[in-house]
C-alpha atoms as one frame of an Amber mdcrd trajectory, in Angstrom:
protein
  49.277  58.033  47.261  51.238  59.492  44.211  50.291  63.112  42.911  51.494
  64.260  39.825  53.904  67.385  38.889  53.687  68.998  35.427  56.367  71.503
  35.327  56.618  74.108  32.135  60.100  75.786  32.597  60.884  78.890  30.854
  63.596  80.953  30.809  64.794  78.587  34.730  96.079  91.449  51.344  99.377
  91.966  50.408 102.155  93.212  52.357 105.324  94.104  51.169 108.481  94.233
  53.120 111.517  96.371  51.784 115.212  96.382  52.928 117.278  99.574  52.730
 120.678  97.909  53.073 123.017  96.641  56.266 125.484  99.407  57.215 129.278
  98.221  56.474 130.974  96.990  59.471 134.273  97.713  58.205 133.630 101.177
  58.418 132.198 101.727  61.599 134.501 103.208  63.880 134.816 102.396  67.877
 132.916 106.741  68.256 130.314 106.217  66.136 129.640 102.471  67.930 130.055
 104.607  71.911 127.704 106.760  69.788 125.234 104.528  68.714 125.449 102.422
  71.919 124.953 105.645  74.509 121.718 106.625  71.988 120.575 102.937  72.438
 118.115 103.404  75.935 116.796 106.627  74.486 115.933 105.803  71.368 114.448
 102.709  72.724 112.646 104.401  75.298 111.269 106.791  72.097 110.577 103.950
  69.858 108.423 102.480  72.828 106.288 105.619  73.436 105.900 106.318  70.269
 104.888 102.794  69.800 102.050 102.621  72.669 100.974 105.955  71.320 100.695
 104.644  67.960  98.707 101.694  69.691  96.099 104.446  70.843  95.511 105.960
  68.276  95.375 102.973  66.220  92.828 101.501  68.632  90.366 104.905  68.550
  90.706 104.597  64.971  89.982 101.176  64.778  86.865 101.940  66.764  86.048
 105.072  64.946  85.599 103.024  61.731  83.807 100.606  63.365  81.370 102.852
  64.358  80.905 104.273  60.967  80.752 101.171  59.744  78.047 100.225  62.120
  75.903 103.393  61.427  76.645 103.013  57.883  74.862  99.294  58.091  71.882
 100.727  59.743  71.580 103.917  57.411  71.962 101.570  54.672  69.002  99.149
  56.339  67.063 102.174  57.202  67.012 104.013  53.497  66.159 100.069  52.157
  63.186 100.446  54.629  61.837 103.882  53.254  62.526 102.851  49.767  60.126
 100.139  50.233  57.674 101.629  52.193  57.846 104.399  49.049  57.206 102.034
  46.403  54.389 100.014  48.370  52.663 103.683  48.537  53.165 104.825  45.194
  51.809 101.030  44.006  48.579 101.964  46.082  48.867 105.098  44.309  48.948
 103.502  41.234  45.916 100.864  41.974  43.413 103.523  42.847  44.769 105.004
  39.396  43.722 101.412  37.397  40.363 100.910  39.545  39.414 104.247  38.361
  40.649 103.397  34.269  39.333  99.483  34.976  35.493 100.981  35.862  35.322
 102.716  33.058  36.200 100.152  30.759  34.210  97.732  32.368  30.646  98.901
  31.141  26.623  96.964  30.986  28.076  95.438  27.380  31.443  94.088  28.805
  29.217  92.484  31.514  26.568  90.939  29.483  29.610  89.222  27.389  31.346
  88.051  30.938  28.059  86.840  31.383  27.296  84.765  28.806  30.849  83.483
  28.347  30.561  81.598  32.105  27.023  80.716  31.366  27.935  78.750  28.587
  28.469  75.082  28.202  31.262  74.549  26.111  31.977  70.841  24.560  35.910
  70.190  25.726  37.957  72.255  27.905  40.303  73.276  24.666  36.936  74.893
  23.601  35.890  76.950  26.842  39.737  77.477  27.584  40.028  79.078  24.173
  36.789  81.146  24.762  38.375  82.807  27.872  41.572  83.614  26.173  39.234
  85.431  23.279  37.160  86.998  26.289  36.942  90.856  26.050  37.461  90.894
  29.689  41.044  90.045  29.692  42.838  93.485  30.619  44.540  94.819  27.906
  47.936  94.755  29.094  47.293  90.727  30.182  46.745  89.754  26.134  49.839
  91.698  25.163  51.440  88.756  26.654  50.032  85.855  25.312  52.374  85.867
  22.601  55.107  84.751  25.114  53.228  83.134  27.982  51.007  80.713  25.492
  47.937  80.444  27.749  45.825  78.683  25.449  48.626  75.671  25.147  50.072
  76.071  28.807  46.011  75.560  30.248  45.652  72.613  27.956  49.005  71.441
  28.335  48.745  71.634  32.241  45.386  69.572  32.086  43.028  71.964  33.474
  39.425  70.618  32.956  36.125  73.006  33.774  35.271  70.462  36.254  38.312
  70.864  38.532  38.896  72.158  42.272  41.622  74.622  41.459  44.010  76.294
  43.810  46.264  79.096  42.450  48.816  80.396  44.514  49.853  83.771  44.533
  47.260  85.205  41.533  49.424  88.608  41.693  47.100  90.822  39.333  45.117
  87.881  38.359  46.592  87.451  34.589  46.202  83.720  34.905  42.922  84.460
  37.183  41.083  86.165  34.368  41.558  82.583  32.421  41.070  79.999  35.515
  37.799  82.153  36.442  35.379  81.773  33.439  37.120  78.346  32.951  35.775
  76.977  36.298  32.608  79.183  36.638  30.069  76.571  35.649  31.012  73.305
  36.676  34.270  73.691  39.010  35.681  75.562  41.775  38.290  78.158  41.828
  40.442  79.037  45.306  43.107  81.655  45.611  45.869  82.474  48.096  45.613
  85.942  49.562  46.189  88.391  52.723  44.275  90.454  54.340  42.985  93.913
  52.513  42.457  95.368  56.084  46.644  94.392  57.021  49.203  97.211  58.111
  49.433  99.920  55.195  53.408  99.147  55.248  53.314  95.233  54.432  53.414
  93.924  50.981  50.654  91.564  51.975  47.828  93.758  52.356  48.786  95.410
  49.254  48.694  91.942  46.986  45.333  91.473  49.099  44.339  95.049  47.887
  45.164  94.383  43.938  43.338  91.511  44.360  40.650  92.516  45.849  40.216
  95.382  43.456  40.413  92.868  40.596  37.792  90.352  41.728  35.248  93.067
  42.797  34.927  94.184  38.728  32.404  91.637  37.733  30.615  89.690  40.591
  29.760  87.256  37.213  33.537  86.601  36.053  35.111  86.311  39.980  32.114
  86.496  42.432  32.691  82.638  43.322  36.212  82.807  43.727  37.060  81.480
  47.718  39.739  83.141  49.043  42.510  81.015  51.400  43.686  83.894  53.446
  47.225  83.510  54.554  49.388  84.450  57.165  52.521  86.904  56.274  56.117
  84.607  56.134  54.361  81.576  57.281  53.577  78.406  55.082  50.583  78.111
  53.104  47.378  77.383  53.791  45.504  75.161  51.630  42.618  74.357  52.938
  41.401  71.014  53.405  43.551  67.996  52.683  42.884  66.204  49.670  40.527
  68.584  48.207  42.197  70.433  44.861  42.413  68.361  42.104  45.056  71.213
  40.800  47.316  73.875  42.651  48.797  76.157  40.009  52.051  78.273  41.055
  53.020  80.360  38.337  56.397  81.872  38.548  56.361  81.373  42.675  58.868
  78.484  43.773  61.848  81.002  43.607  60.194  83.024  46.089  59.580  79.792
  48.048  63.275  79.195  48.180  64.483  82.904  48.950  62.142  82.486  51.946
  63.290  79.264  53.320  59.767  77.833  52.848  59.934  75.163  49.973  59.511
  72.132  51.404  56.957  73.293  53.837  55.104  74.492  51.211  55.697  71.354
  48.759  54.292  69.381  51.489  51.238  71.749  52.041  50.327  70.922  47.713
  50.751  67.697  48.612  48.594  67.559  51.229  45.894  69.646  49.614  45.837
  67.524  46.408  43.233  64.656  46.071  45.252  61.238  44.502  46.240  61.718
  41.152  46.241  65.645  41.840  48.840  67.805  39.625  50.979  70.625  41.160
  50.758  72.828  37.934  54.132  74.782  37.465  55.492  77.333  35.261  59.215
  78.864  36.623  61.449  80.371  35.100  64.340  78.201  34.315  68.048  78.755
  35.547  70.872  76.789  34.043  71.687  73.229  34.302  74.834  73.637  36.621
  73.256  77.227  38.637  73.004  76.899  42.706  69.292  76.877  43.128  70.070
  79.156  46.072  71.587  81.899  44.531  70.001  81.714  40.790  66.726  81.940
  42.714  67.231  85.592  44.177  66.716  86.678  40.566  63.573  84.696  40.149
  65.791  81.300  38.301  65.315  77.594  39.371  67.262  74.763  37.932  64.888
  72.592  36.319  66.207  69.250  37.644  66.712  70.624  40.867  62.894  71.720
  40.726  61.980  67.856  40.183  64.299  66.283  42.456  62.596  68.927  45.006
  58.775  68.129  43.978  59.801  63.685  43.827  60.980  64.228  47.275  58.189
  65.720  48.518  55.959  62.470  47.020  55.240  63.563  43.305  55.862  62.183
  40.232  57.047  63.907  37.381  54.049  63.365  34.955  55.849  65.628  32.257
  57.350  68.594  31.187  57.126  71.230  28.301  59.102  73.752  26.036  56.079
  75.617  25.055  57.082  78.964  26.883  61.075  78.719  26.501  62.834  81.907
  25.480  66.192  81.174  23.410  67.166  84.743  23.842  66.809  84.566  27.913
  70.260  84.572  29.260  69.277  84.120  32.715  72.302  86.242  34.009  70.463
  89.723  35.703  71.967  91.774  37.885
């Protein structure tokens, strides 16, 4: 069974020993040796106090530093921790905010439009996928994009027919889902990964679940026949049924994949989930040819050959692969 992959890549101690001199033997008289010599045991006996004193102290500072190096580890964990438990409530914060600005907007006219536009029979996917871009329910700050993301030309380019069992994975604040939605309405089937709204307050899960949530319940027309594939937090996905998805789109996901140790669990989950001849529909962006897919993805980057040799090994064939959403000016170098 062969499924296909469609990628669309867009920017993917030193020491230092000194010698103060030898003393001249040719003028050191017999005193100064009787000297030297009765001095010997005591300065010995001084050097060796001194030494295991030295050892002391050098072992309670060695352990003093450890131990501020310990607790500065877990004060540096803990402030991490509150930083992100700040920003997941000031992004909850900032949802009830756009629910609030998103109801208003979405008035009886935007409806009827929403309405019509999924009621419609269109005569080629290029047709109804270029209605949906045009649709008035797009949020604003979603079409601002389109100049860089291309939806009309990724969709088509990807194959997406209003027919289709779609899965999208990971629909974030559903910029792609506003598109897939009215696309699939009439005649196909649209499935999402998600968490659970009802989670712990201080996991990012029920948070994504939230935005979601929040996004879907605008327009029981545009979203009410979305399924939802509820997931389980740092586990692999959940598909549903094998062979039942003609499509699973991942948009800007496989990095996150590989910073979590879970890509090839997860490429074998698509494959699973795909019916034969099923595409895994991806847009990543693209690291350099020579980056280690390890490291480039902690700042969201994936080789692009080491994305294929990843999907071919998991059972797909590379069907083909676009420039439509490369960026020139992306250096892919971030701190």
């Amino acid at each position: 069974m062969h499924h296909r992959i469609a990628p669309l890549l867009s920017a993917l101690l030193l020491t230092i020993a000194c010698d103060g001199g030898q003393a001249d033997a040719k003028k050191t008289d017999a005193k100064k040796t009787e000297t030297k010599k009765a001095e010997t045991a005591e300065t010995k006996k001084t050097e060796t106090a001194e030494a295991k004193a030295d050892d002391v102290k050098g072992k309670v500072e060695g352990d003093a530093k450890a131990g501020e190096a310990g607790e500065s580890e877990e004060a540096k964990k803990a402030k991490e921790e509150q930083e992100r438990k700040d920003r997941l409530v000031k992004a909850l914060a900032d949802l009830e905010e756009w629910k609030t600005k998103e109801a208003a907007r979405w008035d009886e006219a935007l409806e009827g439009e929403v309405q019509t536009l999924v009621s419609t029979e269109f005569e080629d996917a290029k047709a109804a996928i270029a209605a949906a871009v045009a649709g008035k329910h797009r949020h604003p700050d979603n079409t601002a994009r389109d100049p860089y993301r291309h939806p009309a030309e990724t969709l088509a380019f990807l194959g997406l027919e209003p027919t289709m069992t779609v899965i999208e994975v990971g629909p974030g604040w559903g910029w792609y889902t506003e598109l897939l939605a009215p696309v699939l309405a009439r005649s196909g089937k649209l499935e999402v990964t998600t968490f659970d709204p009802k989670g712990p307050e201080d996991q990012g899960g029920t948070l994504y679940a939230r935005r979601f949530e929040a996004f879907a319940a605008r327009s029981e027309a545009a979203y009410g026949k979305i399924e939802r594939l509820l997931q389980t937090p740092d586990a692999p996905l959940e598909l549903g049924p094998d062979g039942s998805a003609d499509m699973v789109f991942i948009v800007r996901g496989l990095h996150g994949w590989v910073n979590r140790g879970q890509l090839d669990a997860n490429l074998a989950k698509v494959h699973a989930a795909l019916r034969p001849g099923g595409i895994a529909a991806v847009v990543q962006h693209r690291a350099k040819d020579d980056a280690k897919a390890e490291e480039s993805a902690k700042q969201g980057y994936l080789p692009q050959a080491w994305v294929v040799e990843k999907f071919e090994g998991a059972g797909f064939t590379l069907e083909e692969a676009s420039e439509i959403n490369a960026n020139p000016k992306d250096t892919k170098d971030y701190p």
